[in-house]
C-alpha positions as a Markdown table, in Angstrom:
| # | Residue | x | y | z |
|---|---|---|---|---|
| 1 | Unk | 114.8 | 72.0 | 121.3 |
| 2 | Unk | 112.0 | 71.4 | 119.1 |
| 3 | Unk | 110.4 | 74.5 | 119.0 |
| 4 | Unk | 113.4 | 75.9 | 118.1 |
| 5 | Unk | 113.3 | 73.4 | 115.0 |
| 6 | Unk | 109.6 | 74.4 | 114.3 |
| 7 | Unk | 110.0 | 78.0 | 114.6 |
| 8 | Unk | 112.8 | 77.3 | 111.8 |
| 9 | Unk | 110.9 | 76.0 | 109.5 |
| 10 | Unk | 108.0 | 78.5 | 110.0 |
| 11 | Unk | 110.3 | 81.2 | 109.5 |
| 12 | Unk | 111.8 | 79.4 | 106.3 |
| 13 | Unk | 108.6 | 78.8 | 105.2 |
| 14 | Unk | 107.2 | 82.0 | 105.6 |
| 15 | Unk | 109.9 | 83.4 | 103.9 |
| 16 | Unk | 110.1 | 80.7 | 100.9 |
| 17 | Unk | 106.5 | 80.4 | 100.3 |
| 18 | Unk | 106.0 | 84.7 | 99.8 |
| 19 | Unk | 108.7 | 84.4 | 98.0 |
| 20 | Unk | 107.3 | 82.2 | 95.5 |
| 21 | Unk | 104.1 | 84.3 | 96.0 |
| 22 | Unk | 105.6 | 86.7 | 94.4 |
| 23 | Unk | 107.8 | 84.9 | 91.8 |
| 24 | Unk | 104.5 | 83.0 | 90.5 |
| 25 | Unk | 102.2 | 86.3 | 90.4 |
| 26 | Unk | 105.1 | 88.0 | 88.2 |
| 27 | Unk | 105.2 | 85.2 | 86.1 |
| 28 | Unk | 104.0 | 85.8 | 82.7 |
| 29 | Unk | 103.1 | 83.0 | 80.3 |
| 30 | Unk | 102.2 | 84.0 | 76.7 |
| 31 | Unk | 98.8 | 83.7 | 75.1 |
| 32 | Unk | 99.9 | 81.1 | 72.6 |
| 33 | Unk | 101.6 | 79.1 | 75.1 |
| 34 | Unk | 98.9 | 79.3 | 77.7 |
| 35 | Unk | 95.7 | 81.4 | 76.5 |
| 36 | Unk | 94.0 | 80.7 | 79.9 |
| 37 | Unk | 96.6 | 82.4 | 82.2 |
| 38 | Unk | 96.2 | 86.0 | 80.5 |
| 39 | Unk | 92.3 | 86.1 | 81.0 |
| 40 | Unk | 90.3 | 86.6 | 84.0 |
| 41 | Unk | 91.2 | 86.5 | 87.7 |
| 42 | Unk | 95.1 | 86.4 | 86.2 |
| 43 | Unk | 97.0 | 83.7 | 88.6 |
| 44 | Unk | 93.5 | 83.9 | 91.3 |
| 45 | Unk | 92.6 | 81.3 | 88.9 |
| 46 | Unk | 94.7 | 78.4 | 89.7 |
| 47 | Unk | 93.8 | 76.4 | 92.9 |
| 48 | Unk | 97.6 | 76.3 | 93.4 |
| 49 | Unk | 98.4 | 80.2 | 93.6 |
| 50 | Unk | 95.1 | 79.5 | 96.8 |
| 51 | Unk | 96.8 | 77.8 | 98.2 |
| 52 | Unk | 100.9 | 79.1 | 97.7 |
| 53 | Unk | 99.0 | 82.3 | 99.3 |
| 54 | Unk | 96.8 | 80.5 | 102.4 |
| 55 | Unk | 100.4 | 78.9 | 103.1 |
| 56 | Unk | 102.1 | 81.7 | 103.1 |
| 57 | Unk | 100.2 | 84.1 | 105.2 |
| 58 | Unk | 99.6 | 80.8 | 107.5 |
| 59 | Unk | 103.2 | 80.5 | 108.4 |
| 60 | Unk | 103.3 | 84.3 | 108.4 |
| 61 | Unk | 101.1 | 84.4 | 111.2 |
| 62 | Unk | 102.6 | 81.1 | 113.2 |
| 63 | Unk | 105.9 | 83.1 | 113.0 |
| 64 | Unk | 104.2 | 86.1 | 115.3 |
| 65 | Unk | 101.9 | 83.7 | 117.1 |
| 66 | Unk | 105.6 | 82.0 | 118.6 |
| 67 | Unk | 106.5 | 85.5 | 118.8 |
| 68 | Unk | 104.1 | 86.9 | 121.0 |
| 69 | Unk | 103.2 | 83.5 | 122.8 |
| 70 | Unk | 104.5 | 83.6 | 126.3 |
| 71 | Unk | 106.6 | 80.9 | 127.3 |
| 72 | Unk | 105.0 | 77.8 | 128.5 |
| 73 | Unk | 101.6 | 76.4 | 127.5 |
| 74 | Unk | 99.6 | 78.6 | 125.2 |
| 75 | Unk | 97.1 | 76.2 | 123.9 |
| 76 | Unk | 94.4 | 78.6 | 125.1 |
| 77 | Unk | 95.5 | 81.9 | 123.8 |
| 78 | Unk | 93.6 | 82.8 | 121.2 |
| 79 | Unk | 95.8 | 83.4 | 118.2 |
| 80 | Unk | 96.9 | 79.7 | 118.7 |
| 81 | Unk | 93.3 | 78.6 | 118.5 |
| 82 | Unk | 93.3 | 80.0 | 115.3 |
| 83 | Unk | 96.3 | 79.2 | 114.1 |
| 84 | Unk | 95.8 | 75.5 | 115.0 |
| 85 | Unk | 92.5 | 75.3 | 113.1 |
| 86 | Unk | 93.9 | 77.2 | 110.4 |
| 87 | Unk | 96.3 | 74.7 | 109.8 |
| 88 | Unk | 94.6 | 71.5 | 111.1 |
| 89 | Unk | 91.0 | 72.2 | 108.6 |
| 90 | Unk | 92.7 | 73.9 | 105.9 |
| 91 | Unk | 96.6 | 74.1 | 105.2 |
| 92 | Unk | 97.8 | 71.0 | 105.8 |
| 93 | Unk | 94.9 | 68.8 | 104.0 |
| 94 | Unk | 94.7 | 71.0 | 100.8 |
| 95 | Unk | 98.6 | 71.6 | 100.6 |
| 96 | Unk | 98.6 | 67.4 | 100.3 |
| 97 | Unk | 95.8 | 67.8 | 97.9 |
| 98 | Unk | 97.3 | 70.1 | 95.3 |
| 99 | Unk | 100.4 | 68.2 | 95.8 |
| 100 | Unk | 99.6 | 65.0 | 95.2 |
| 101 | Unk | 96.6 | 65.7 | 92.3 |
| 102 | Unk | 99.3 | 67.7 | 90.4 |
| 103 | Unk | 101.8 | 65.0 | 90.3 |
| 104 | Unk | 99.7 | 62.2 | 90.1 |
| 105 | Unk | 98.1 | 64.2 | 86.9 |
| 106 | Unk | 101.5 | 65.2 | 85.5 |
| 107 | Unk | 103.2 | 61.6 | 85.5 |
| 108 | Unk | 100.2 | 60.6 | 84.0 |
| 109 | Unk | 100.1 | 63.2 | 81.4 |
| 110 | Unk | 101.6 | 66.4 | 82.1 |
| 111 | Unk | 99.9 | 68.3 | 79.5 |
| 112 | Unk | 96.3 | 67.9 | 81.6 |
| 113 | Unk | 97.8 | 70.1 | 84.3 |
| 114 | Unk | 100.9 | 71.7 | 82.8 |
| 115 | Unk | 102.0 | 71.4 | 79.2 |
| 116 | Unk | 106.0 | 71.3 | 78.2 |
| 117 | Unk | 106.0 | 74.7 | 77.0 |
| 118 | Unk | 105.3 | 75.8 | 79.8 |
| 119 | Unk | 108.9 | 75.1 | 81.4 |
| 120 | Unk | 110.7 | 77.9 | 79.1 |
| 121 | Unk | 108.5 | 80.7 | 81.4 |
| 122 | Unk | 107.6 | 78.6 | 84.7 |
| 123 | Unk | 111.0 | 77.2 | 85.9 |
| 124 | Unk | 111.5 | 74.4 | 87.3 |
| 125 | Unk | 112.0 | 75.7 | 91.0 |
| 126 | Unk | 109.6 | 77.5 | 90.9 |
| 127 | Unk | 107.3 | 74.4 | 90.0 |
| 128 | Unk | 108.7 | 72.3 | 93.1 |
| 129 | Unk | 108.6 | 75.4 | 95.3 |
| 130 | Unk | 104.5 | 75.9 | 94.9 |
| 131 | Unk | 103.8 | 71.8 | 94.6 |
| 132 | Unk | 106.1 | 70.1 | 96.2 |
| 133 | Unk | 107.4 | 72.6 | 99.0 |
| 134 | Unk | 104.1 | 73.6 | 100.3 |
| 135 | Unk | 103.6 | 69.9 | 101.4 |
| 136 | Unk | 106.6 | 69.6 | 102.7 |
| 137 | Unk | 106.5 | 72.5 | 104.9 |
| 138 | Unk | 102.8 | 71.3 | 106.0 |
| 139 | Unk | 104.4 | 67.9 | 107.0 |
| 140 | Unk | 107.5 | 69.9 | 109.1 |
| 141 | Unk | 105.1 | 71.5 | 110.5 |
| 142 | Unk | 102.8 | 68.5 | 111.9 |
| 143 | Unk | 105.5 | 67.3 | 113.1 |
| 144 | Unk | 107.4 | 69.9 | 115.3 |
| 145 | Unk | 104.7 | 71.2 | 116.8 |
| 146 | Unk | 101.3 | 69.9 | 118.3 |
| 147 | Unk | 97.9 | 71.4 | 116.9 |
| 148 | Unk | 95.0 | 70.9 | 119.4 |
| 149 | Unk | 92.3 | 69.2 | 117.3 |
| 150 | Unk | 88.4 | 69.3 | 118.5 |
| 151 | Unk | 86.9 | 66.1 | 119.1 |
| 152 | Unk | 84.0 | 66.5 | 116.3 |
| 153 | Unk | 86.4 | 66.5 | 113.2 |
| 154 | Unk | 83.2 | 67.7 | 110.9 |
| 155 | Unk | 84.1 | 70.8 | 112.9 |
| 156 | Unk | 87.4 | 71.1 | 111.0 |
| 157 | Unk | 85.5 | 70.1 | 107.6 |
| 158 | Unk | 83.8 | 72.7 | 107.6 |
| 159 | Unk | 86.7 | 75.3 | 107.1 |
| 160 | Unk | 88.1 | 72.9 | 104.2 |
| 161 | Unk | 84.6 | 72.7 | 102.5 |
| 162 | Unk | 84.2 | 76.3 | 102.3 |
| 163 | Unk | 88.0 | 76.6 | 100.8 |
| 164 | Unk | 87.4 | 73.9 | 98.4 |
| 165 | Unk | 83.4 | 74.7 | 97.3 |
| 166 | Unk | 84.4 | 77.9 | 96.9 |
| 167 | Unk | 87.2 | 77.5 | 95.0 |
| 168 | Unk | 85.1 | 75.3 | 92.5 |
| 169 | Unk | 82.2 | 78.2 | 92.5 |
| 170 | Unk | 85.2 | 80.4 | 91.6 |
| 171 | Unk | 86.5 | 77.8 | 88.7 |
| 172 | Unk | 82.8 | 77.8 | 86.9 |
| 173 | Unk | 82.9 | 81.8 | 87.4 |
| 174 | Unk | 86.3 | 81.6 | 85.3 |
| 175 | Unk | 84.9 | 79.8 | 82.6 |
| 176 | Unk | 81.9 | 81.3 | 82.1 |
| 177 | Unk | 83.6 | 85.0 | 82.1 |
| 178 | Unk | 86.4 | 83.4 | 79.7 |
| 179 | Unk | 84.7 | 80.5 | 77.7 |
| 180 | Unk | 88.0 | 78.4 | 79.4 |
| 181 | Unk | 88.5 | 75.8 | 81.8 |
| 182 | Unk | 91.2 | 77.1 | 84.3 |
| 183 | Unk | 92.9 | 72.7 | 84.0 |
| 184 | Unk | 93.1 | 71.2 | 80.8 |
| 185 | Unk | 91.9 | 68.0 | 82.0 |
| 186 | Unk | 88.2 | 69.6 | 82.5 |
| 187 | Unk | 88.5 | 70.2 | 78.7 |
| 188 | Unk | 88.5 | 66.3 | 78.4 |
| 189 | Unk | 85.6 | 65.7 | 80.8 |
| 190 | Unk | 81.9 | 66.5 | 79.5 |
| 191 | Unk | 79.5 | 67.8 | 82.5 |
| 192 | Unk | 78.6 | 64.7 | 84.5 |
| 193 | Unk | 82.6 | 63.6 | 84.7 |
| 194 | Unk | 82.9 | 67.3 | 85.8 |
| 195 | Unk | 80.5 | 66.7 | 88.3 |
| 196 | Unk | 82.4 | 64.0 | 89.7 |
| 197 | Unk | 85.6 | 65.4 | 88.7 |
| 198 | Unk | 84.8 | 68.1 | 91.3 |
| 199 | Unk | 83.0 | 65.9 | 94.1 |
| 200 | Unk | 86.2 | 63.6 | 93.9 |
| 201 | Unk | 88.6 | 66.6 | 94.7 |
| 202 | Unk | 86.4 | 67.5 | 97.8 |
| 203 | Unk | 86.3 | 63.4 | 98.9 |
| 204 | Unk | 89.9 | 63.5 | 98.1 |
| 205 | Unk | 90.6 | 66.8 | 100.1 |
| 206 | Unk | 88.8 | 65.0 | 103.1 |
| 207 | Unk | 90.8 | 62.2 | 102.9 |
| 208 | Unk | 93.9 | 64.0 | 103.5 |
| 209 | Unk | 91.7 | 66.3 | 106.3 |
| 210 | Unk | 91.3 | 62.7 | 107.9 |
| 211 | Unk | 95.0 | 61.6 | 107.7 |
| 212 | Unk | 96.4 | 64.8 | 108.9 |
| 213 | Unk | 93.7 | 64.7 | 112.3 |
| 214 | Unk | 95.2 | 60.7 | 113.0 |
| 215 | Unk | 98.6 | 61.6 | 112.1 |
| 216 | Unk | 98.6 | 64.5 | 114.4 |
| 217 | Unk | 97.0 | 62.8 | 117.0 |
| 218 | Unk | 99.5 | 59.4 | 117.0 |
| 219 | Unk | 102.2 | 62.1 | 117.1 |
| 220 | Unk | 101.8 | 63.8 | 119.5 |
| 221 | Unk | 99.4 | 61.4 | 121.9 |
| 222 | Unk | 101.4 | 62.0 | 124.7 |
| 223 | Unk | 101.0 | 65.8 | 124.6 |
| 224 | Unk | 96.9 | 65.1 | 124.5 |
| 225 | Unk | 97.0 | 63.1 | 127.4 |
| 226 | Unk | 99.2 | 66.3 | 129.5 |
| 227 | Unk | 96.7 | 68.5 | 127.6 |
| 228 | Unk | 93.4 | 66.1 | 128.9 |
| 229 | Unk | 94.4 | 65.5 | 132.6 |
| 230 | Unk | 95.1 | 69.0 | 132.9 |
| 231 | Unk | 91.3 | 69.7 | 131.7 |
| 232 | Unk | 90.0 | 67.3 | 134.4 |
């Protein structure tokens, strides 16, 4: 019964997430509104149109893994090795990461990360659908269906430092090519709160890298141990 649940909410998902994909490339702001989102890299700028896309195409790609999976145990097939990585180092602990730093930032002081003028061109569904959604669908996900984890989490690191150190390469690239910080709030920081600005995220990132490894692992302890004798 609940992979019948899971593969419903990857195929919602899937289908919600390119969606918005979509919806958010074609959205355009003006320049006197927003002057960063008409120069360089276009919507490849914002860390939240990463990870809308990484989200989609994940649950793209869990919708033909269950498809092609035979019934039964498919731990070892390779697409589910992937996909379970995929989801376990990257998806899950950056979709908590936009999430929660964009709303902790906006009831704070939404013009940091999105100023009020924004609303008359990026509705408010949309908005919910790229930072709310995508951890919603991560958590659904976690917990309808077990990802095998490795036993050395730095493994899974690794994938989410890559994601996220490239990401912040990519954010310094956008400002030197437009003389703009992508976020308002790096306009308020001078270069050593940057710095940290930036390491925070990746501790932060990790954090949540760390919570969905124990979370997934309390959940689904009794598949692990099915999973471990079967090993021995």
């Amino acid at each position: 019964m609940l992979k019948y649940v899971n593969f419903a909410v990857q195929i919602l998902a899937a289908g919600h997430l390119t969606f918005s994909v979509i919806q958010m490339y074609g959205t355009t702001i003006p320049a006197d509104v927003l002057p960063i989102d008409s120069k360089f890299a276009g919507k490849f700028k914002y860390l939240t149109f990463w990870n809308v896309c990484i989200e989609a195409v994940y649950f793209c790609f869990a919708v033909v893994d269950n498809l092609v999976s035979e019934c039964g145990d498919n731990d070892k097939k390779p697409l589910r090795k992937i996909r379970d990585y995929w989801f376990m180092s990257i998806v899950f602990p950056l979709s908590f990461f936009v999430s929660f730093t964009f709303w902790v930032l906006f009831l704070i002081n939404r013009e940091l990360v999105m100023p009020k003028a924004i609303d008359a061109f990026f509705p408010w569904w949309l908005n919910h659908s790229v930072h709310t959604c995508v951890l919603f669908y991560s958590f659904l996900e976690l917990i309808t269906t077990y990802h095998k984890t490795t036993s050395a989490i730095r493994k899974q690191c690794y994938g989410l430092w890559t994601v996220t150190g490239a990401y912040l390469i990519w954010c310094n690239v956008v400002f030197l090519k437009s003389n703009m910080w992508v976020y308002p709030v790096l306009n308020e920081l001078n270069w050593p709160g940057r710095i940290l600005f930036f390491a925070g995220s990746i501790a932060s990132a990790t954090v949540f890298l760390y919570f969905g490894y124990h979370l997934n692992n309390s959940i689904w302890k009794k598949k692990i141990k099915v999973v471990s004798k079967k090993k021995k």
